[in-house]
Each structure stands twice: as structure tokens, then as C-alpha cells.
FINU-921285 format. One record per residue (C-alpha): x, y, z. Coordinates in steps of 0.2 Angstrom, whole numbers, plus 5000, padded with zeros to 4 digits. Layout:
# FINU-921285
XYZ ...
# end
This chain:
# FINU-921285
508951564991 508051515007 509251395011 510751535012 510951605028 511851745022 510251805015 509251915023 507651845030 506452005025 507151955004 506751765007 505051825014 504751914999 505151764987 504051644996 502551774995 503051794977 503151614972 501451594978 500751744967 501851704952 501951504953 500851344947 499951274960 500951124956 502851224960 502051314972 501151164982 502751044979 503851184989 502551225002 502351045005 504150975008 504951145014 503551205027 504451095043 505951145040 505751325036 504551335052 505851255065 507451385057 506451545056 507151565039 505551685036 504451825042 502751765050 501651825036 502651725022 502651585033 500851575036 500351595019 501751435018 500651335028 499051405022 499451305007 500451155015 499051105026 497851135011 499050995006 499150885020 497450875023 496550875006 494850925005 493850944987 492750864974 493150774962 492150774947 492250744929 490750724915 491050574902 490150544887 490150384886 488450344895 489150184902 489450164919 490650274928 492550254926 494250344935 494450514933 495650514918 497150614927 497050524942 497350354932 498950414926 499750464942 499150294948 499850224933 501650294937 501550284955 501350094952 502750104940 503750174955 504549994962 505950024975 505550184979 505350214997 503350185003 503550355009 503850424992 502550334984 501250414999 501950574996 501450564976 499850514981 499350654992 500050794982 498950714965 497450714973 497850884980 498050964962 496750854955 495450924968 496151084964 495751064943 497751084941 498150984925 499150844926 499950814910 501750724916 501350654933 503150584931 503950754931 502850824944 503250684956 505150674954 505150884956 504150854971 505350704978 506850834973 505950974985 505750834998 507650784996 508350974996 507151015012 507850865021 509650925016 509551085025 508851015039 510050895042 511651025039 510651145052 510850995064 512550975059 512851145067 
# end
């Protein structure tokens, strides 16, 4: 939708608020993140739905939480459970571009600091890589013209 420009800018507006009501915080935090540039440079929405856009891609770009988890194991600490599996699959991601794999990283640790399950890291990467890949297509058309 936001990337029709036969649309008007006040319905795109109201989808992006939407999606941020409505969405996961990992749907949510994947578009935020890879769209936010390009939506900002085309005016594609009005200036509250895009400052609630980078509200949450900065929250992104620049993660700041805790991360804790209790074990009852007694033995000395270990990873956080989730964060071992996106680790896992991002060092299962050979030949992907270095900035792919930085990309995964930030955006875990962004949902893992924010207690969003991570059950698939492998889906929520490649959905995230797809918003990155969608965002740069539309910017590059929009240079085109």
C-alpha cells in the first residue's frame, strides 16, 4: 500500500498507525526498521504516522534494554536461551551479505530486550531481509523517476 502512489497519503498514514496498534512487535519493528529511510525521504506519510515510524525504528537502531533470564540450573551462567538460536541461524547464514547478517543481529537483540518471543528466528530474519529488499526497491524506482 505505501508503496502506491496512487494512494492517498492520509489512508497510508492511517495504516502505518494501525500496524503499530494492531501488529507484533516483530512485523511491526521489521517494517519500521527497513522502511523508515525511505518513507521519510518520499513523504509517503503524514508527520504523526511518521514519527511514531521512527519512534520505533530508532528504538531499533539504537537498542537499549536488559537482558535477563533466571536458570535453575545453579551452575554458572549460560546464553540467554533465544538469543542462542538466532545466533545459531545467523551463523548458519554463509554467503549472505555481512550487512544482512548485522541487520539480524540488531533487530534480535531489539525483540529479545523487548521479551518478544522468538520461536523461528529463521522466518523472522528472512521476513525482515524481505522488508529490507521491498524498501530498497521502491527507493531505487523513485530514483528512476
Amino acid at each position: 500500500m505505501l508503496m502506491d502512489d496512487n494512494i492517498d497519503k492520509e489512508i497510508k498514514s492511517l495504516g502505518v498507525m494501525q500496524l503499530f496498534k494492531q501488529d507484533s512487535i516483530a512485523r511491526s519493528g521489521a517494517f519500521a526498521f527497513s522502511a523508515m529511510p525511505v518513507i521519510e525521504a518520499n513523504n509517503v506519510i503524514n508527520e504523526e504516522a511518521l514519527n511514531e515510524l521512527s519512534a520505533n525504528a530508532i528504538k531499533i537502531m539504537k537498542v537499549d534494554g536488559k537482558l535477563e533470564w533466571r536458570e535453575s540450573t545453579g551452575g554458572s551462567p549460560t546464553v540467554h536461551p533465544q538469543w542462542g538460536a538466532c545466533v545459531q541461524y545467523m551463523n548458519s547464514m554463509a554467503g549472505s551479505l555481512e550487512i544482512r547478517k548485522k541487520r539480524a543481529n540488531q533487530f534480535f537483540l531489539y525483540l529479545i530486550c523487548n521479551n518478544a518471543t522468538i520461536t523461528e528466528p529463521g522466518l523472522i530474519e528472512q521476513e525482515l531481509n524481505e522488508c529490507f529488499l521491498r524498501a530498497e526497491k521502491y527507493a531505487f524506482v523513485k530514483v528512476e523517476r
